[in-house]
N, C-alpha and C positions, 0 to 999 in steps of 0.2 A: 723212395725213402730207403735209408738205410737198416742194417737187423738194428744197429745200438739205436738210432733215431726213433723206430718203432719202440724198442724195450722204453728208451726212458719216456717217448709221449705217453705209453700206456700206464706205466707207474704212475706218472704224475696224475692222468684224468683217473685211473682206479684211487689215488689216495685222496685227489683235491674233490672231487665229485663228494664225498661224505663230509670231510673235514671242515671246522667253519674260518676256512683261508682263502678261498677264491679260486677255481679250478684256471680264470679266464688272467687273475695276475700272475700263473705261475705258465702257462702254456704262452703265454709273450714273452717270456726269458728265452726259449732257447732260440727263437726267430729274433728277437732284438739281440741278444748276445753274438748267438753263433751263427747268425746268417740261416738259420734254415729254413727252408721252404714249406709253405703251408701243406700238410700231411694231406687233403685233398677228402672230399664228400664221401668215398669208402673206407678212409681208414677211423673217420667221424661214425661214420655208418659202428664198425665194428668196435668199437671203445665205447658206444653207447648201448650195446647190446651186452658188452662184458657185466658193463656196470648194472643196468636193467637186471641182468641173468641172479651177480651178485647180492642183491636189496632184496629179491623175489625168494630166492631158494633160502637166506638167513633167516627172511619171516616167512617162511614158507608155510608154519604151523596156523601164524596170527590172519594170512592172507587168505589160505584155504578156509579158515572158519568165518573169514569177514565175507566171502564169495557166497560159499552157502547157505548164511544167515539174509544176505544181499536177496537172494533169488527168494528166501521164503516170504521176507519181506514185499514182493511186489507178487509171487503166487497166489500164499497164503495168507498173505496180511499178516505172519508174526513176525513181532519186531523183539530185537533183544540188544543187547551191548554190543556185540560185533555187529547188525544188522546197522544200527545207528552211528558206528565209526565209519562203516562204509559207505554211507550215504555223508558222512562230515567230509569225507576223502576227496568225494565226486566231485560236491560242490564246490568244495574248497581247492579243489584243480582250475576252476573257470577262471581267475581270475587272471591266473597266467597264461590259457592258453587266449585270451580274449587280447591281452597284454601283446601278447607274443603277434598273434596274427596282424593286430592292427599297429603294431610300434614295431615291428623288426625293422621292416628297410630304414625309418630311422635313426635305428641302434648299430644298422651295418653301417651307417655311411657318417653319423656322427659320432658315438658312445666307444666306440672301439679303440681309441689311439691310448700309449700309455701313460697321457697325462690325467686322461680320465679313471683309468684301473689305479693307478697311483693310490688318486684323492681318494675312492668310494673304499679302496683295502681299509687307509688310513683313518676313515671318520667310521665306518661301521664296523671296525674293529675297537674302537672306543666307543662305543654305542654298544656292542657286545658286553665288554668290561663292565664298564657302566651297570649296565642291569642285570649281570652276573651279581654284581655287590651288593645289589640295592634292593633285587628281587625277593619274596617271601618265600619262594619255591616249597613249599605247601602242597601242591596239589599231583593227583595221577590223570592220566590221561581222561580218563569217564567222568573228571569234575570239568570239562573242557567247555562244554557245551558247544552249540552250532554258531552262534555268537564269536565263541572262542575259533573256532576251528575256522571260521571264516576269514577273520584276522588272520591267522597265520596264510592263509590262502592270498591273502592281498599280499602280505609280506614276502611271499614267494612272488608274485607278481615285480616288485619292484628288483629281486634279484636275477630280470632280463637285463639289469645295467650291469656291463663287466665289473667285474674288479669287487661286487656287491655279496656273494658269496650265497647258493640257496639253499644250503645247509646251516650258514650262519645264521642267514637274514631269521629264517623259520626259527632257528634255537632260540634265536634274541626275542624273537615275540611270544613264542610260547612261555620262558622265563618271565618275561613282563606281564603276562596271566597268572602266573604265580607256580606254572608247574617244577616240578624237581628236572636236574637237569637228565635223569636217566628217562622223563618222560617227556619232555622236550626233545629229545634226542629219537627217541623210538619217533614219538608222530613226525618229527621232520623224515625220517627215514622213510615211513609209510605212506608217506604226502611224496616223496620222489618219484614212485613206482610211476602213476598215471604222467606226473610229468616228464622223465625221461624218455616214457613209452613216448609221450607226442612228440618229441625232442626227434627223437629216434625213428620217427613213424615220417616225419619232415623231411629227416637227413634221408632218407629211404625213398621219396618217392623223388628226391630232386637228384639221385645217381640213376635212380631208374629211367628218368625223363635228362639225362644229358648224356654225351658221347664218352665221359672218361672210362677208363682202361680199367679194369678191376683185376688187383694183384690178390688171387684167393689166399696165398699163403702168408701176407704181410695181414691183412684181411683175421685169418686166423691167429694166428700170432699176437697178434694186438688186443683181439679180446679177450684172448685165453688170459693176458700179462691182466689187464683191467679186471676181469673177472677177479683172481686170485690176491691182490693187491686189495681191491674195493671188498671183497669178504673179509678180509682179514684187519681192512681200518674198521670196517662195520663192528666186529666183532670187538678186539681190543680196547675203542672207545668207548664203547657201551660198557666195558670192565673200568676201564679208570676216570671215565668224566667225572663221577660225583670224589672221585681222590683227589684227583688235579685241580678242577674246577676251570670254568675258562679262559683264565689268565694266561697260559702259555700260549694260548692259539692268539690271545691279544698282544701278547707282547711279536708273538712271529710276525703276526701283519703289518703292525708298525714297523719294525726292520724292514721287511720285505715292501712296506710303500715307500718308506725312506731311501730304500737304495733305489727304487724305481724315478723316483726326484732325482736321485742325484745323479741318476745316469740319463735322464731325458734333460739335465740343465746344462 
């Protein structure tokens, strides 16, 4: 790979990773547009740890306190609000990593092409709108319940389909529980952590178990750009979601599934 092929894959998976656009319809542009070659299991490796690095150290406050509430919880038996988000977190990860295990090779060998990321940009970007408009957004994250928190855990499940978006899918069903979209947005963000780790934890042991070449400095490079790109959407959209509201990211996916039609027609 190239340094410019490296900078722009790392931008896009640091900004699409958070964003509710689809990290997986924007990284088939520059291989369907400009012929480029697939970035390979190490540079996946290191664009997933940027992001991971990114999510962890922004809620670094909310993570350290849900961890040590975590342990008293199963030590000492007290339970308290963080203690209870982190066990909403855990469970509410199974559903993708159960998803993930038993439907990958499915998803590699039929969900992948861009007629499929097309359709799912295009219908659950109006599934977003939708219940952007329609939702009561009422609630903070501690009115979620486990109920709630499991829902959105399926809803990340289904955003192993390309083009489905797992920062959308999770915002759209938290919205549809009725949270505000500043608290929608934190629990999708806090629901990534376990699942990038597995993401990442996947990509990691399948470069360690094959023969490819590990370029350490595209390697670095890549995470560093992911890292600093994914802190800084972290950070920004949690300032302007409740300004904006989720219409711009709806109107972008429909463009962006529309040209994807009209360049696969």
């Amino acid at each position: 790979m190239s340094t410019i092929e490296i900078i722009i894959l790392a931008l896009i998976q640091g900004l699409t990773e958070f964003l509710p656009i689809s990290s997986s319809a924007h990284l088939i542009l520059p291989s369907q547009l400009l012929g480029w070659v697939d970035q390979g299991l190490a540079f996946d490796v290191a664009v997933h740890v940027g992001t991971l690095l990114a999510v962890m150290i922004y809620f670094r406050q909310e993570v350290g306190d849900m961890l040590f509430a975590w342990g008293n919880s199963i030590a000492k038996k007290e339970h308290t609000a963080d203690s209870q988000l982190a066990w909403w977190i855990l469970f509410a990860t199974i559903p993708a990593g159960l998803f993930g295990l038993l439907g990958k090779d499915f998803i590699e060998e039929h969900l992948r092409s861009a007629a499929v990321i097309a359709l799912t940009t295009i219908v659950f970007g109006l599934l977003l709108g939708f219940v952007d408009i329609k939702s009561k957004q009422n609630k903070e994250i501690s009115a979620l319940g486990f109920k709630g928190a499991m829902m959105i855990g399926l809803a990340q499940a289904i955003a192993l389909i390309p083009g489905t978006s797992r920062s959308g899918i999770t915002m759209t069903m938290g919205l549809m529980l009725g949270l505000t979209r500043t608290a929608a947005a934190r629990f999708s963000f806090l629901l990534s952590i376990p699942a990038i780790a597995m993401a990442g934890s996947y990509l990691t042991l399948k470069l360690v178990t094959s023969a490819e070449a590990v370029d350490w400095q595209a390697i670095a490079l890549g995470s560093g750009i992911a890292f600093v790109s994914a802190y800084a959407c972290i950070h920004y959209f949690l300032i302007l979601v409740d300004k904006l509201g989720m219409m711009p990211f709806v109107i972008y996916r429909l463009l962006l599934g529309g040209f994807l039609v009209w360049f696969i027609s």
